[in-house]
N, C-alpha and C positions, 0 to 999 in steps of 0.2 A: 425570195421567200424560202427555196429549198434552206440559201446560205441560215437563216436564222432559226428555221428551225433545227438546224443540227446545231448551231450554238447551245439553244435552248437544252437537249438532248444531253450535249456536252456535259453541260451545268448541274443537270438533273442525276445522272451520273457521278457525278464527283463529288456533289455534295451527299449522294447518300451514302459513298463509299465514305468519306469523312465520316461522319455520325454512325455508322458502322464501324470506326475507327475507335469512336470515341465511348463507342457502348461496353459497358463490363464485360469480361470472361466471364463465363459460366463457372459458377463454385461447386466443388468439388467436397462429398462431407465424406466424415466416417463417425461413426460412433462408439464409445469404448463404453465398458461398468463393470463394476467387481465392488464384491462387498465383502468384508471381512471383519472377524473379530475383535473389538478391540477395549479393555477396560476403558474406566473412566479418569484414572491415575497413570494411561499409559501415554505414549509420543507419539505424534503423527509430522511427518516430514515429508516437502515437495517441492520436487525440481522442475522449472517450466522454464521456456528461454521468448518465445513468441505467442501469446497468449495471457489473458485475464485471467485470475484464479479468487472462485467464491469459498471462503470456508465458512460454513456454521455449525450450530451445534443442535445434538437431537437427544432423546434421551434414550435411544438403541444403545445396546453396547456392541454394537459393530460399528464400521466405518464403512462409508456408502461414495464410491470414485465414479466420478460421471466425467467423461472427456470427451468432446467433439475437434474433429482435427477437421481442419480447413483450409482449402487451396484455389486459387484460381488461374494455376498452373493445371500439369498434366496430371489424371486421377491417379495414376500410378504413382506418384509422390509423398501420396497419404501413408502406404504401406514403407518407406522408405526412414520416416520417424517412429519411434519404438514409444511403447508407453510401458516402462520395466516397475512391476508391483512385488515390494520383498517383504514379507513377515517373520517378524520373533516375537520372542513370548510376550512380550510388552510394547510391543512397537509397531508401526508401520510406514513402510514407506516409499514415494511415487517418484520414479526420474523419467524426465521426458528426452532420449537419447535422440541426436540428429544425427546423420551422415557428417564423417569429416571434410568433405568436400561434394561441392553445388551447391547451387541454391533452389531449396526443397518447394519455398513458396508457404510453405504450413506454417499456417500457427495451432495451437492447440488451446482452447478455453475448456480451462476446471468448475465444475461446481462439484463441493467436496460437504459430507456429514460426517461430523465425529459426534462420540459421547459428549456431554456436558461434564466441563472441568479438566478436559487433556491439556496435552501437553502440547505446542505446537515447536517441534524442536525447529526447523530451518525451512520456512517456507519464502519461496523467491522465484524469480523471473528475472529476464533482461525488460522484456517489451513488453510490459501490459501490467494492469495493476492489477492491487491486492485488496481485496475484500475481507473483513475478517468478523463476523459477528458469533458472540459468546453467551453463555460463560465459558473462559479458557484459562485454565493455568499461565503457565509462562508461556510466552508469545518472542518469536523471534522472527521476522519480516522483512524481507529485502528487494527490491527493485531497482533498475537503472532510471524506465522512460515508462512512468506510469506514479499514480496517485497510491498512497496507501493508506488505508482505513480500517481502524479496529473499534468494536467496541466490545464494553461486557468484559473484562478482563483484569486478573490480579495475579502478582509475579512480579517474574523479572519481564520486564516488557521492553522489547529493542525493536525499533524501526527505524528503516532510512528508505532512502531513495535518492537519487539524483536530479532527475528532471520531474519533478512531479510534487506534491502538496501531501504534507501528513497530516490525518486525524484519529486522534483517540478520545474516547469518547466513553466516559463510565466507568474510569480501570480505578485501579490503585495499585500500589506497590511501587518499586524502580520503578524509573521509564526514563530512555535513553532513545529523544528522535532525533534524528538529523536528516538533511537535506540538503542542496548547494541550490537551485531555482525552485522555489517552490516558500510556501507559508505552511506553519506550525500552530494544530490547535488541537489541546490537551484540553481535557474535561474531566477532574478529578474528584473523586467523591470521598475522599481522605487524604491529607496528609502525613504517611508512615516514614516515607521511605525521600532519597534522592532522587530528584527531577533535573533532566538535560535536556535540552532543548537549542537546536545551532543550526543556521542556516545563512545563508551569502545574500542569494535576491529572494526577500519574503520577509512577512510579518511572523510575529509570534506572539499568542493569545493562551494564555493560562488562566483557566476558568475554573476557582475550589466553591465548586459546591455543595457545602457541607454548611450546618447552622454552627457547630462546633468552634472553639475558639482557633485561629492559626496559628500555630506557633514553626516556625522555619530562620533559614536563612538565605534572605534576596541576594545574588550576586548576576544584575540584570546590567547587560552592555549591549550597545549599537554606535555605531560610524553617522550612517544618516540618516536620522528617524528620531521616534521620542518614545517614553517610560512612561505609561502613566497608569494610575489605580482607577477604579468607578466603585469604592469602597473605601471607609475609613481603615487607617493603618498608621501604628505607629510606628518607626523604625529606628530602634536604640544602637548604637554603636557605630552610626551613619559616617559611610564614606560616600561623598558626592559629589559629581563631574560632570559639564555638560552634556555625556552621552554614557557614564556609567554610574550604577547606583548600588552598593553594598550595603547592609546592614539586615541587624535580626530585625524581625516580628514574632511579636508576644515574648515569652519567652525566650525564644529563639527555637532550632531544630533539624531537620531535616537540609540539607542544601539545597535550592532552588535554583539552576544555573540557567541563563536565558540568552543568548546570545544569537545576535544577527548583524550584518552591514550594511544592507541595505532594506530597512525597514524598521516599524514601531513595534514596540514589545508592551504589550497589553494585559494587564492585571483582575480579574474580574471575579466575581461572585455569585 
């Protein structure tokens, strides 16, 4: 009887030290904010490497920086990441500085307000995605391993990412996405300007919602997938091939480049 009650004991023991094992670190916060001046015409630019970043818009004419740094390592690791804020007369801008050596355990997530109609000159991350709702001038957007999303926006519009899915949503102007694992969906409420659109494993979905007539130039390819409209369209000057489709609409216009390998490239209205 003793024998099995210390089994018992044994078991009771080790299994709580397991699940004790297996329970989360205690997280570790800090909290940053600074608010600064900033036009409605000027640039706003941010460097993050481990961490999600929100940008919107407000109609302050300052810029409003919110950062939480978070760890579930040692507290002292928080103070170890730098959060460096530079201003000039038109500009502003956030780098989120790490030690060149360890590993710190922080990530840092932004929630960021600018004026309505800036500029977002170089906003990126490695780890975490990008949030972007507008109205915003020219937009430029970079991430490794995370989703990017914009909406509200006209300009020069550049977004990538690698591991992760792009959408824009609203814009006009350029717009230049790409991705390598991930799907492409543009929602454009004019056609002015040149659209790029490229990705490896993912669909891609260009959606012109406007009543106005289209006038462009389709130059839509994929490897293994298919092309297809959910709208009438005529296409003059047609070059066509199992998995690539050239030619104007309406008039003609603007270039519309659509390119994927693995996936369908989707036309819509």
């Amino acid at each position: 009887m003793q024998f099995k009650n210390l089994i018992v004991l044994v078991l009771v023991v080790f299994f709580a030290l397991f699940f004790m094992g297996l329970a989360p670190a205690d997280e570790h916060q800090e909290e940053f904010q600074k608010v600064l001046p900033l036009s409605s015409q000027g640039t706003f630019s941010l460097k993050n490497i481990n961490g999600e970043v929100r940008v919107s818009t407000w109609k302050e004419a300052t810029v409003e920086i919110k950062a939480l740094k978070k760890t579930n390592k040692a507290a002292e690791n928080l103070q170890k990441v730098k959060i460096e804020v530079s201003a000039a007369a038109d500009s502003v801008s956030v780098d989120t500085v790490y030690p060149k050596h360890g590993n710190t355990g922080v990530s840092v997530d932004y929630d960021i307000k600018v004026p309505e109609g800036v500029n977002l000159g170089e906003l990126s991350s490695v780890n975490g995605s990008l949030k972007i709702t507008g109205p915003f001038g020219r937009v430029s957007a970079e991430t490794t391993n995370g989703q990017v999303h914009l909406e509200n926006a006209s300009g020069d519009l550049d977004l990538e990412t690698t591991n992760g899915d792009v959408k824009a949503i609203n814009v006009v102007g350029p717009i230049d996405a790409h991705t390598t694992n991930g799907s492409i969906t543009l929602e454009l409420t004019k056609l002015e300007a040149e659209v790029s659109a490229e990705t490896t494993n993912g669909g891609i979905t260009l959606r012109l919602s406007t009543t106005q007539e289209i006038n462009g130039t389709l130059d839509a390819e994929t490897v293994n997938g298919s092309i297809s409209f959910d709208f009438p369209v005529t296409l003059q000057s047609l070059e066509k091939s199992r998995h690539h489709l050239r030619g104007q609409i309406g008039q003609g216009g603007p270039l519309i480049s659509l390119e994927t390998v693995n996936g369908s490239i989707r036309l819509t209205r």
